[in-house]
C-alpha positions in Angstrom: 0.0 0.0 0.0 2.6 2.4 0.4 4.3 1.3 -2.4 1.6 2.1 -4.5 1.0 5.4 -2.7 4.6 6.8 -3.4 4.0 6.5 -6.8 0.6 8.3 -7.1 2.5 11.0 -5.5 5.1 11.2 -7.9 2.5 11.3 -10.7 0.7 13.7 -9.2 3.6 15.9 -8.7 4.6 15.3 -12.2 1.2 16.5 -13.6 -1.4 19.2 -13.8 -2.8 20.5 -10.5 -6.1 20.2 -12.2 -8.3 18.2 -9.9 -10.0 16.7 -12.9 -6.8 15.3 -14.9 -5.6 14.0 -11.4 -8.8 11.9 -11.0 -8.2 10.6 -14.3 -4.7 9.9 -14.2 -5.7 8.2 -10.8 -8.7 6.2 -12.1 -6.1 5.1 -15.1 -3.8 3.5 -12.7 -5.6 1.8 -10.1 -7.6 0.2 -13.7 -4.4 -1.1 -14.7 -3.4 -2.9 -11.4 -6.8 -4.3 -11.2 -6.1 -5.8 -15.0 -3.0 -7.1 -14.0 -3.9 -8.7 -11.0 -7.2 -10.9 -12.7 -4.3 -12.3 -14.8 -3.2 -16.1 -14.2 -0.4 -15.6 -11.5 2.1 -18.4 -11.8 3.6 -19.3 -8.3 6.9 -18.5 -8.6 8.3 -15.4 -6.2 7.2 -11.7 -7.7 10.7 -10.5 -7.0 12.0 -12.8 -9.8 12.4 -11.5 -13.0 13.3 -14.3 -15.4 11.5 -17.2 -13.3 8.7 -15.8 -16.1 10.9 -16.3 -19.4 10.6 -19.9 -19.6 7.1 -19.7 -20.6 7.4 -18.1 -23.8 10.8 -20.6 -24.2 9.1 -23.8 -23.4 5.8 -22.7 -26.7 8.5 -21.7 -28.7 10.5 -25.0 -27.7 7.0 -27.1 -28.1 6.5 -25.2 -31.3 9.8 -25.5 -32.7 9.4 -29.6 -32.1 5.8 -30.0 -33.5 7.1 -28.2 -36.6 10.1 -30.5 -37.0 7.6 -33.6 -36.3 5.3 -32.6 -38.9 8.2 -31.6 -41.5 9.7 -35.2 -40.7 6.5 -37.6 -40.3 3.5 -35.9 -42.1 4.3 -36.2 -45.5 3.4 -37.6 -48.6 5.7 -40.5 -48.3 5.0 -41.2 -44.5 1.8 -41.7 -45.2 2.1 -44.3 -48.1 4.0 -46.3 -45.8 1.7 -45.9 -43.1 -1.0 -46.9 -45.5 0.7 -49.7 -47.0 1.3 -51.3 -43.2 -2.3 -51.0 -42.4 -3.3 -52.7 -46.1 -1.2 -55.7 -44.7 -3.9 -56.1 -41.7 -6.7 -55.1 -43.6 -6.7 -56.6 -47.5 -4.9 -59.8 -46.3 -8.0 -61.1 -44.6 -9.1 -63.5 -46.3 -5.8 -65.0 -47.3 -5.6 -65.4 -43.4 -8.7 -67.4 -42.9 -7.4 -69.5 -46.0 -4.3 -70.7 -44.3 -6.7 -71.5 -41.5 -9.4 -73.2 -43.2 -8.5 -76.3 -41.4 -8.7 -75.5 -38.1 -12.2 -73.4 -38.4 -13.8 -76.5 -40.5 -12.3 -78.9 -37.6 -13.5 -76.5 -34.7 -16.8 -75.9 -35.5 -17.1 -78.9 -38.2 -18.2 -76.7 -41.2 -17.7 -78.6 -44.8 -15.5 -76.6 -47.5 -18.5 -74.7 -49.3 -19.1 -73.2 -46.2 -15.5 -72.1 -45.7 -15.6 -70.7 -49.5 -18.8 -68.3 -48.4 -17.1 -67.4 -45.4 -14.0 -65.9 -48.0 -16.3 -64.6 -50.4 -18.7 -63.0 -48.5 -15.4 -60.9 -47.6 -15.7 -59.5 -51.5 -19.5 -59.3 -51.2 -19.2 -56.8 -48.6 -16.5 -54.8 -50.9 -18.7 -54.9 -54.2 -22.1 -53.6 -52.4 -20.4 -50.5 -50.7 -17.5 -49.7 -52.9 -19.6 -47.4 -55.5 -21.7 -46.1 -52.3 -19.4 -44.9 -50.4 -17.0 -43.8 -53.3 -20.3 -40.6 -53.8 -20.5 -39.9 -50.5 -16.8 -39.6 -49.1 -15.5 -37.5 -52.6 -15.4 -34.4 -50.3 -14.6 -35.9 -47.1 -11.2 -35.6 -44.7 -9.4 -38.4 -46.7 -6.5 -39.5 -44.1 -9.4 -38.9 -41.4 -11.7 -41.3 -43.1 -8.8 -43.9 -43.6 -7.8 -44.1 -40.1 -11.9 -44.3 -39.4 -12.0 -47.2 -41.6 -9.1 -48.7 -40.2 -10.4 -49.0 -36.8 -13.6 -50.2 -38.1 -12.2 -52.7 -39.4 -10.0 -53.6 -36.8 -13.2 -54.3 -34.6 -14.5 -56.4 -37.3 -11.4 -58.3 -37.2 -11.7 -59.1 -33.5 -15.4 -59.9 -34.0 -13.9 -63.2 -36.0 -12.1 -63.9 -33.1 -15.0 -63.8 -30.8 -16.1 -67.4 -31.2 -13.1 -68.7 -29.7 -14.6 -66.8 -26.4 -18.0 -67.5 -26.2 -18.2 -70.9 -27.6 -16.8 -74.3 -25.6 -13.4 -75.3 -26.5 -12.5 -78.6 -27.7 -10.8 -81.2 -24.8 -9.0 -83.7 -25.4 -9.5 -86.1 -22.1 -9.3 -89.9 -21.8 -12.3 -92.3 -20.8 -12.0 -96.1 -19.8 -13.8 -98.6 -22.1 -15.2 -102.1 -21.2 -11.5 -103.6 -22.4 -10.2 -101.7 -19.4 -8.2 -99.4 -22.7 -7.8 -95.5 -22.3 -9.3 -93.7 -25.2 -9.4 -90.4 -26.4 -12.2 -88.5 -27.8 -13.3 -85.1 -29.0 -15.8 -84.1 -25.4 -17.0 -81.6 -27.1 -17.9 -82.7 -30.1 -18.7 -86.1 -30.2 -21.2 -88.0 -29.3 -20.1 -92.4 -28.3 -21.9 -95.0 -27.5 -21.7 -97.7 -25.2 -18.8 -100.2 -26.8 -20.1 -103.4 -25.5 -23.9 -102.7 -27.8 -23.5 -102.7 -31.5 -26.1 -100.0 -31.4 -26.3 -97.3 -33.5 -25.4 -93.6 -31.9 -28.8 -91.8 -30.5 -29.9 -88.2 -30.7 -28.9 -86.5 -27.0 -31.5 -83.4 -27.7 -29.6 -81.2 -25.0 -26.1 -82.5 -26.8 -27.7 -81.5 -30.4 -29.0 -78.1 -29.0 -25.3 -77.4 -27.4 -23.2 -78.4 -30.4 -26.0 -77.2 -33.0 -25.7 -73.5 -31.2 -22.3 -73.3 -30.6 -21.6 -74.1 -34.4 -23.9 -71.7 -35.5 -23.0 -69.1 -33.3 -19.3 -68.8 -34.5 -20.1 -69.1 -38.2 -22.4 -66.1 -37.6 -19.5 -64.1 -36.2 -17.3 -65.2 -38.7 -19.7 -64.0 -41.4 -20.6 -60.5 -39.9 -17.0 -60.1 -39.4 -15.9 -60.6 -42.9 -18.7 -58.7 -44.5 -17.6 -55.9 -42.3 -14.1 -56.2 -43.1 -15.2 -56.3 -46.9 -17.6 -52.8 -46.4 -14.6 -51.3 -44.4 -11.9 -51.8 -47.3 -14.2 -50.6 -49.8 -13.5 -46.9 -49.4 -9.7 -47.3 -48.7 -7.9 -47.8 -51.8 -9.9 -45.1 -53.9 -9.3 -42.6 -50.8 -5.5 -43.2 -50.5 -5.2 -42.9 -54.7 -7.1 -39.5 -54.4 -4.9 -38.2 -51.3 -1.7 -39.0 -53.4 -3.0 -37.3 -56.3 -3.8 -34.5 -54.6 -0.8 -33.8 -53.0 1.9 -34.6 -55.4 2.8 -33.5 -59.2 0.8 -35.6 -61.4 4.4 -37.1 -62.8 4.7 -38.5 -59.5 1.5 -39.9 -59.0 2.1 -43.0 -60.5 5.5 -43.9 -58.4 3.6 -43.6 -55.2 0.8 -45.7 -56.5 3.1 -48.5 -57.5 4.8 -48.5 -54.3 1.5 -48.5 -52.6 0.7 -51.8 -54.6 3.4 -53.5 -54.4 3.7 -53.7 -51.1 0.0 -54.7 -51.0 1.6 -57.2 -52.6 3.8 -59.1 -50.2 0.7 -59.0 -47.8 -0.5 -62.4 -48.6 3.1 -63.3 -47.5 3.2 -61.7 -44.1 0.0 -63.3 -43.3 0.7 -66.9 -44.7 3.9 -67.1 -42.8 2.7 -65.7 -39.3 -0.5 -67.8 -40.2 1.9 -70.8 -40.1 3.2 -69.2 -36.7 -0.2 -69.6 -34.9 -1.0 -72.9 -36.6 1.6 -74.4 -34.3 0.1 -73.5 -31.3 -2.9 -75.1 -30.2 -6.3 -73.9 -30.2 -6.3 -73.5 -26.4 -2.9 -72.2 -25.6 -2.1 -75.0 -23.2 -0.2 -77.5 -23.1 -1.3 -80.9 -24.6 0.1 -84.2 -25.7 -0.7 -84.0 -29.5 1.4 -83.1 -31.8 1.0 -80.9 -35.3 0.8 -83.9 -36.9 -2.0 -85.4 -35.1 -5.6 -85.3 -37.2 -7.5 -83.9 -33.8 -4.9 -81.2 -33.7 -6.6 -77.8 -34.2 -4.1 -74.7 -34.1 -4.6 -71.2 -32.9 -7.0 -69.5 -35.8 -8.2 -66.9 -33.3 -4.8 -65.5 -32.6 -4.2 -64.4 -36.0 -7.4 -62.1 -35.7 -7.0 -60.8 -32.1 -3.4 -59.9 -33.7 -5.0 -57.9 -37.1 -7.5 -56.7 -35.3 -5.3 -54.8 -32.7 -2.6 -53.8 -35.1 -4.9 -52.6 -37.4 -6.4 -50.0 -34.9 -3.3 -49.0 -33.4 -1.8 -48.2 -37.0 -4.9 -46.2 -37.6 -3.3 -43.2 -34.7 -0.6 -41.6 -37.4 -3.5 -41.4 -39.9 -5.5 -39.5 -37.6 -2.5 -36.5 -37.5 -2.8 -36.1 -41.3 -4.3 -32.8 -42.5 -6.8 -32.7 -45.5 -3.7 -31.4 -47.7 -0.5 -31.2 -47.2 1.0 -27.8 -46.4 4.0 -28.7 -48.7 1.9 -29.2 -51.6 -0.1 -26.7 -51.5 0.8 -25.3 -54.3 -0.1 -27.8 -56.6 -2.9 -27.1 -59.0 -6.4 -29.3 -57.8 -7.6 -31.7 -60.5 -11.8 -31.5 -60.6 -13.3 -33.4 -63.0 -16.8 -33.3 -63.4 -18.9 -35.9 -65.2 -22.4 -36.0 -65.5 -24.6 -38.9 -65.6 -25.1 -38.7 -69.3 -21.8 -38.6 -69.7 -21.3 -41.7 -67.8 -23.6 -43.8 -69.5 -22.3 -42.9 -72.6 -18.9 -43.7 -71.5 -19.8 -47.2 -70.0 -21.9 -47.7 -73.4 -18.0 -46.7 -75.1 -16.6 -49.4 -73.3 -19.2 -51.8 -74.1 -18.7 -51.6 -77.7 -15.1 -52.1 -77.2 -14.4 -55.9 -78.2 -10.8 -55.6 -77.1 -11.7 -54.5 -74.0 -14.3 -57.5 -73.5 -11.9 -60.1 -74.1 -9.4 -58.9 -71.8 -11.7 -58.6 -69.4 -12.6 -61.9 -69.9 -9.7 -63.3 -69.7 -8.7 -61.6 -66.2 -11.6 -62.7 -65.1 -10.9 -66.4 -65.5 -7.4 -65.5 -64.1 -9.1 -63.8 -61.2 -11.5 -67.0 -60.7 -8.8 -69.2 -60.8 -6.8 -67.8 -58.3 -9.5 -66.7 -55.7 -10.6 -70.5 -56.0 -7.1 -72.0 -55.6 -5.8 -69.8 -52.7 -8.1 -70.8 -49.9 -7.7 -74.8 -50.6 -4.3 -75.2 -51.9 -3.2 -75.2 -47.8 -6.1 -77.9 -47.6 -4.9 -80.0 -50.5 -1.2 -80.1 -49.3 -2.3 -81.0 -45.7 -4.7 -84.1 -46.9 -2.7 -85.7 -50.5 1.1 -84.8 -48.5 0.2 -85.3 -45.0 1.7 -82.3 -44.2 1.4 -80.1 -40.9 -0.8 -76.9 -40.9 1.8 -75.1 -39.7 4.5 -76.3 -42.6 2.0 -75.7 -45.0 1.4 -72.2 -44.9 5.0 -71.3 -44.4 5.8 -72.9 -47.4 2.8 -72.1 -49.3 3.9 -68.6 -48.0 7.7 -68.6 -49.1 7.3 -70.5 -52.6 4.0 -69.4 -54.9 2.7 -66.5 -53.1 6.3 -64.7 -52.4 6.9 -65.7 -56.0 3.8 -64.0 -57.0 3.9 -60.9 -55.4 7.8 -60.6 -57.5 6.1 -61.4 -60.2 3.6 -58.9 -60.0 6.2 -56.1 -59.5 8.8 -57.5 -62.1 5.9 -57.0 -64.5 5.5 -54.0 -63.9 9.0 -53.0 -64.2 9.3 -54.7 -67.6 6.4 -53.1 -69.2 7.7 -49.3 -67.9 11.1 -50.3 -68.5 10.5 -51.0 -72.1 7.3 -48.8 -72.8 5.4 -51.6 -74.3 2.7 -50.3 -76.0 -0.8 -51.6 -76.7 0.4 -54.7 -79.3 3.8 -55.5 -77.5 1.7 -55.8 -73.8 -0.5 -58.3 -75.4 2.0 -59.7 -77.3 4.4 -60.8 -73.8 1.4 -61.9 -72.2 0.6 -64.1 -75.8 4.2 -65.7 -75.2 4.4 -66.1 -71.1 0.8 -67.7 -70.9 1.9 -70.2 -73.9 5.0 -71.5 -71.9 2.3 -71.3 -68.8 0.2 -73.6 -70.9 3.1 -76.5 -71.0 3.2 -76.3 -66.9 -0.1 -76.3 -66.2 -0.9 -80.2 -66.5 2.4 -81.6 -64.6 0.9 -81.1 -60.9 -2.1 -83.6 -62.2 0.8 -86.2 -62.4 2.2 -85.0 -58.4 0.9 -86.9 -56.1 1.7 -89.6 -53.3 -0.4 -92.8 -52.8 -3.1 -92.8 -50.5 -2.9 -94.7 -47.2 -4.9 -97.5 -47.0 -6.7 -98.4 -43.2 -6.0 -102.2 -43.5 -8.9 -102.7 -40.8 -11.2 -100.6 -41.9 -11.1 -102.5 -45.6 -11.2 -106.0 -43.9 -14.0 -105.5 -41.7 -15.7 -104.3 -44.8 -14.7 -107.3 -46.9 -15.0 -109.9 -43.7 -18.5 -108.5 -43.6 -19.7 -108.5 -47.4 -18.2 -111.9 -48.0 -21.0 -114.3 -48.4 -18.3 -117.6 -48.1 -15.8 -118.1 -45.1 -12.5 -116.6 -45.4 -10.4 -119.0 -46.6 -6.6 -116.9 -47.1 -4.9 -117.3 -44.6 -3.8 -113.6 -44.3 -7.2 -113.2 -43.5 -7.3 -115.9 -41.1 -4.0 -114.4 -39.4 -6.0 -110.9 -39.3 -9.2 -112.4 -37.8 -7.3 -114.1 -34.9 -6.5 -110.6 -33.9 -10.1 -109.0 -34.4 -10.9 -113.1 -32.5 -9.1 -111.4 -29.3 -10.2 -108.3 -29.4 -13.7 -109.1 -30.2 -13.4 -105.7 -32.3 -16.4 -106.3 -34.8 -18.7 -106.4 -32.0 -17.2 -103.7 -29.6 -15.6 -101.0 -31.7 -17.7 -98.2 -32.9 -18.1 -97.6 -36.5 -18.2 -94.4 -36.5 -15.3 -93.4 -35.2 -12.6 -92.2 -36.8 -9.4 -91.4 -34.6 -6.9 -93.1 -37.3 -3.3 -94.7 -35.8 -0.2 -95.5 -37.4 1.0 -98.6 -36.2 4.9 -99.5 -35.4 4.7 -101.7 -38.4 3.7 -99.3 -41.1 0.0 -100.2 -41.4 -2.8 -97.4 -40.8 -6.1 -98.1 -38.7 -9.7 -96.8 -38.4 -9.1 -96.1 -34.4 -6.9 -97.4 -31.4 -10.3 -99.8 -31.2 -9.7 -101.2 -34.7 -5.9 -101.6 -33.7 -6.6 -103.8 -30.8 -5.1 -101.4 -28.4 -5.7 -101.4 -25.2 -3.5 -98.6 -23.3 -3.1 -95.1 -24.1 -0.1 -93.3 -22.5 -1.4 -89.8 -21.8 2.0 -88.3 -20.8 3.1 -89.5 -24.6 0.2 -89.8 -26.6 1.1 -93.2 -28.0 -1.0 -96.5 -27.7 0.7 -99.8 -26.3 -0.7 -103.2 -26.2 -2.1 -103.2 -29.9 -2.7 -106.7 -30.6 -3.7 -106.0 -34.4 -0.2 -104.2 -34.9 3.7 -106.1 -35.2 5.9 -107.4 -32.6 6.5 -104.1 -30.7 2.3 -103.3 -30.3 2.5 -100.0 -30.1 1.0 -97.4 -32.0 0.9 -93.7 -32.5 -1.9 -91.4 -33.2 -2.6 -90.4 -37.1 -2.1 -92.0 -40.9 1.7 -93.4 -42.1 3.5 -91.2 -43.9 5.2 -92.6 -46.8 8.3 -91.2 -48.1 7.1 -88.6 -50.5 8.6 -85.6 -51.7 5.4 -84.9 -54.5 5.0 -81.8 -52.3 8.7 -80.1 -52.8 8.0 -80.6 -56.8 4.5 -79.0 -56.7 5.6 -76.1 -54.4 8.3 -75.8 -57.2 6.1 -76.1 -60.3 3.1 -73.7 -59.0 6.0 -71.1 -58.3 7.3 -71.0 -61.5 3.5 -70.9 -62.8 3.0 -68.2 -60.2 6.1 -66.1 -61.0 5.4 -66.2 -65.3 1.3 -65.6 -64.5 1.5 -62.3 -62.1 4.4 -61.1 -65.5 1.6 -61.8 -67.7 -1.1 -60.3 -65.8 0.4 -56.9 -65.3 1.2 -56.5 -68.8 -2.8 -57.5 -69.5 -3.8 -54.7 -67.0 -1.4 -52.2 -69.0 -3.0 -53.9 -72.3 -6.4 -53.0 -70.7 -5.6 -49.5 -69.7 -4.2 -48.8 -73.1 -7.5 -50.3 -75.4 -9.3 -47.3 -74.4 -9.3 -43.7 -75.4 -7.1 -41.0 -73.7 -10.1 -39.3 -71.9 -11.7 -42.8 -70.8 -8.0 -44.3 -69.1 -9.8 -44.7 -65.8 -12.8 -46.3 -65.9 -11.2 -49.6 -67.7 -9.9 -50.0 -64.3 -12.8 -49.5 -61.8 -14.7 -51.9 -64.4 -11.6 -54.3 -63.9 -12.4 -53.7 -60.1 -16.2 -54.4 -60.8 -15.9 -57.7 -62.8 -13.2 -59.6 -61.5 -15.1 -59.4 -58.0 -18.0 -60.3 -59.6 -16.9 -63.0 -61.8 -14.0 -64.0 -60.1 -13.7 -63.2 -56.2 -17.4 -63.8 -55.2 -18.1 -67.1 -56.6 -15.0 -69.3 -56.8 -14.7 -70.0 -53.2 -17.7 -71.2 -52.4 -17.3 -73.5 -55.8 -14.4 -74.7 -55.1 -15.4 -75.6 -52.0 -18.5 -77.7 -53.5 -15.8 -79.6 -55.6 -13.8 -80.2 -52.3 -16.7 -81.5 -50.1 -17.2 -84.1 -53.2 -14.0 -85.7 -52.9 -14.6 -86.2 -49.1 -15.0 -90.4 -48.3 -15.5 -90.0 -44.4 -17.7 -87.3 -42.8 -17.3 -86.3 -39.4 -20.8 -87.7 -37.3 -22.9 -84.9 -35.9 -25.4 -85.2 -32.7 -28.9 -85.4 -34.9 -27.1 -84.3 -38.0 -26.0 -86.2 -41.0 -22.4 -84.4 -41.4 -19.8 -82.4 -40.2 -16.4 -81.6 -41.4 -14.5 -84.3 -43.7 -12.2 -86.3 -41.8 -10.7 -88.3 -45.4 -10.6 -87.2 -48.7 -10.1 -89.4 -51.6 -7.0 -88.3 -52.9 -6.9 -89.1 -56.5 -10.7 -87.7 -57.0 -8.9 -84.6 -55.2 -6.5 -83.7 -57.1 -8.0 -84.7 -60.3 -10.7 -82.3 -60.4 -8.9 -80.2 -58.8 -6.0 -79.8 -61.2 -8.3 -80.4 -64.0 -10.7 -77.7 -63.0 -7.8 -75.2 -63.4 -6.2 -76.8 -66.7 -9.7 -76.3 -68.2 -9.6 -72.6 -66.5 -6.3 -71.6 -68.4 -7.3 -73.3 -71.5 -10.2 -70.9 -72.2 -8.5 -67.7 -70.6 -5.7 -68.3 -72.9 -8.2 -68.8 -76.0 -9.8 -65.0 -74.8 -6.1 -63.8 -75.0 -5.3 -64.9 -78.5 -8.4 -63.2 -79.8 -7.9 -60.6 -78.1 -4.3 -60.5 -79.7 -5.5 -60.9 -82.8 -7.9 -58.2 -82.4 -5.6 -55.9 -81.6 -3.5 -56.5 -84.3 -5.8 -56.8 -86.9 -8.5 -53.3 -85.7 -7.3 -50.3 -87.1 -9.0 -49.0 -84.2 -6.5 -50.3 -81.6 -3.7 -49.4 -84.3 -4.2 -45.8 -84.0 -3.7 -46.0 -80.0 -0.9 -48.2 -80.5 1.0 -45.4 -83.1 -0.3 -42.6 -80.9 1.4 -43.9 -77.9 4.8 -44.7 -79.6 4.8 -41.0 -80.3 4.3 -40.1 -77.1 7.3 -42.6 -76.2 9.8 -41.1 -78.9 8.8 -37.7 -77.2 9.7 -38.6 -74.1 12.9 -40.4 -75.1 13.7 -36.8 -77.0 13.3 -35.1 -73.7 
């Protein structure tokens, strides 16, 4: 206060003796302290001066490091990386629940068509939203919307994995039979009967309600997962191409859209190879005596979606920093193009009259149906004809044709930029790779191993047909053995746990093998009195030596490496049939059709021609069938193999007509000159 005081004094002095301008001048000052002392008062001592510096230091510091983070990480580049990392968790979906198409069918006992609708209804979802939401997000925050859709479908990922969490998991327990033998059983899913009646199994109501709902309610999940995954996908790719365009020159454009395939690319790799990863732990994350190799072995499936899922919503956070243009390009011109809906149907009327255009579009989409069919079963068909591990499969599946594929795909695109193939000399290296591809595409129906017979199983069935009395006396030998273990009275039918015996011979079950102790602690059977000198026995079919599956790895690489060459010089071919103005609607019709013709239904297809190979269903409470348990091998890969030869015969045939078309069209010749002048210009400058 008399601080304060002093200095009105020495104002006063200072001033006019006026009594009015005093007031004022009095007035003036006592507003100012009152200003100053409603102000935010940091508590630090009054006294010291430069205790109040720092402030201004530590915004210009924060300022000076926010502006350094954003010149560093939010860029153009940054975020086609940060794109390209999340496309790995959210296009590589359904490769995913390809490699673990096994498992699923075994857990919830689904047959393979249902599998295939669970991988197309993936694309379903796509093709239904992808025009919708393509109007209404054309003016929306671009990088906001991506990382919106990326933790949408990160939650749709983890709804896959909910089944594994609400629905019982499989146990694998022992139980004691009238022989006084330990055998094993699927609790969960099976339903026995008493060994000592030769009875046929009886409907448990409760049991079929249990199993009925618990089967049900993790293909639902499933389902709704994927289709969600397929709407949330929709709007990424066309978002990320406009972002890029946006922000860059349009010379560049192209560059970042390459990188941003290719690495879209090696997705299907990522995924196959940790796919193999969870296939080697089991379904319950305990510890258990079966092995990989055991046919009741199911591996993790849910881990790979609890894995996607979170990675795919924590990847979403750097998208969210983006801002709806880049403050480095904001000079660049923006590119509006308006079309109206006359135009449009005039243009997709264009492209309808364009027969070159047709028959490369028919021929991608045979490509397209061809592959979408073979990815999710080829794991399936190396598992059954090879007798190969889940786990081995998809690594190598992984490592061989699909790493070989996702080179090819970007080797092809090198070539044709490289060389500056025009319209003729794209469908001209196509004409020539799918020839040679033509020579390699029968040898895998010749790769095969021979199917294990069950020795038991195909006496039993003999013994029973026979009208006369056996009279070999390898028969005899065997029926001593069934004699003791009175087997074709007390051994259920329907069973099918198969056992390799120490002699080389495969059987039905432990019960067909005579066995009569199970070793928990090593999952092996002792006491077999249909087996050699040793009696013991081991769960699962004999392996013979076989290496069919190193050559057919080998051979569908070499197919998959000179295909994905071919196919991006077709998709340059297609680009190029059309007129300068019209260069981007080829592809969202390429989109369009090979979804339609080629994603959608070949799954569920395929599928149908798996299931009829199948020579032992799995029993169901109340049901007919569940998931195969045996295929017959040769019917497998016949129509298998055969199925695609016929495939590539008929794409091929659309290719040479469509080579000879546009050789022959003076329409396509034009474009073809036209474009080598624009390459000699180039070359000039």
């Amino acid at each position: 206060m008399l601080k304060h005081t002093l200095i009105l004094h020495n104002i006063l002095m200072q001033t006019d003796k006026n009594p009015g301008n005093n007031f004022q001048i009095i007035w003036q000052y006592i507003k100012t302290k009152m200003n100053k002392t409603t102000e935010a008062v940091p508590s630090y001592n009054s006294n010291d001066i430069e205790t109040h510096r720092p402030r201004k230091n530590i915004s210009y510091f924060h300022n000076k490091c926010w502006s350094l983070f954003s010149q560093r990480l939010i860029s153009i580049k940054v975020f086609v990386i940060y794109v390209s990392l999340a496309n790995i968790f959210v296009h590589s979906l359904d490769h995913y629940l390809g490699s673990q198409i096994t498992a699923i069918e075994k857990q919830f006992n689904l047959q393979s068509k249902s599998s295939g609708i669970l991988i197309s209804i993936n694309d379903v979802g796509f093709i239904c939203s992808v025009l919708v939401l393509g109007y209404l997000l054309k003016n929306c925050h671009r990088p906001r919307v991506l990382a919106i859709t990326n933790v949408t479908v990160g939650l749709a990922i983890l709804i896959c994995a909910l089944p594994y969490f609400i629905t019982p998991h499989p146990k694998w327990n022992t139980n004691q039979n009238n022989n006084g033998a330990n055998r094993t059983m699927w609790t969960d899913f099976k339903s026995t009967q008493d060994p000592a009646l030769n009875t046929s199994i009886e409907c448990n109501l409760m049991e079929e309600e249990s199993f009925t709902g618990s089967s049900t309610i993790g293909y639902f999940f499933i389902f709704i997962g994927m289709l969600l995954i397929g709407v949330g996908k929709a709007a990424r790719f066309p978002l990320a191409i406009a972002y890029i365009d946006e922000n860059v020159d349009e010379a560049h454009t192209g560059g970042y859209v390459g990188i941003l395939n290719g690495m879209n690319c090696f997705g299907p790799v990522v995924v196959f190879c940790l796919g193999g990863y969870f296939s080697k732990q089991y379904v319950t994350l305990e510890k258990t005596s079966l092995k990989p190799s055991d046919p009741q072995w199911i591996g993790a499936w849910w881990l790979g979606f609890l894995t996607f899922g979170f990675a795919a919503i924590l990847m979403s956070v750097p998208l969210f920093l983006f801002p709806r243009k880049l403050k480095e390009n904001e000079n660049v011109p923006e590119k509006k193009k308006t079309l109206s809906f006359k135009d449009m149907i005039q243009t997709f009327y264009n492209m309808a009259k364009n027969p070159l255009l047709i028959l490369i579009l028919g021929h991608i989409g045979l490509i397209i149906f061809s592959a979408s069919g073979t990815l999710p079963f080829i794991p399936k068909y190396f598992e059954t004809q090879f007798k190969w591990t889940s786990w081995k499969t998809n690594i190598v599946v992984s490592t061989t044709f699909v790493l070989m594929s996702s080179i090819g795909m970007i080797v092809g695109g090198v070539i044709t930029s490289f060389y500056k193939m025009d319209l003729r000399k794209c469908l001209k290296f196509s004409m020539v790779l799918v020839t040679f591809d033509l020579f390699l595409v029968w040898i895998p129906i010749f790769i095969h191993c021979p199917q294990t017979e069950l020795e038991v199983t195909d006496f039993l069935q003999r013994y029973a047909d026979s009208p006369t009395p056996v009279t070999l006396q390898q028969d005899l030998n065997q029926l001593s053995c069934f004699q003791i273990s009175s087997l074709k009275l007390q051994c259920n039918e329907h069973d099918y746990e198969p056992v390799c015996g120490a002699d080389g011979r495969s059987f039905k079950s432990p019960c067909y093998a005579g066995c009569q102790y199970h070793n928990i602690k090593t999952n092996t059977f002792s006491n077999c009195s249909c087996v050699g000198k040793t009696q013991m026995a081991k769960p699962g079919i004999c392996s013979n030596t076989c290496y069919g599956g190193i050559y057919l790895a080998l051979v569908l690489s070499i197919r998959a490496f000179i295909s994905c060459i071919s196919f991006s010089s077709v998709i340059t071919a297609l680009i190029k049939c059309v007129g300068e103005s019209d260069k981007a609607v080829p592809f969202s019709i390429f989109i369009f059709t090979s979804t339609l013709i080629g994603w959608i239904p070949a799954p569920p297809l395929f599928g149908m021609l798996v299931d009829n190979t199948c020579i032992k269903w799995g029993l169901l409470p109340c049901r007919d069938t569940g998931a195969c348990m045996m295929y017959n091998l040769d019917e497998f890969r016949l129509r298998f193999f055969i199925l695609l030869t016929i495939i590539q015969v008929v794409s091929f045939l659309f290719l040479v007509v469509a080579t000879i078309v546009g050789h022959k069209s003076k329409r396509y010749i034009s474009l073809t000159v036209s474009t080598a002048t624009e390459t000699a210009e180039d070359n000039i400058l």
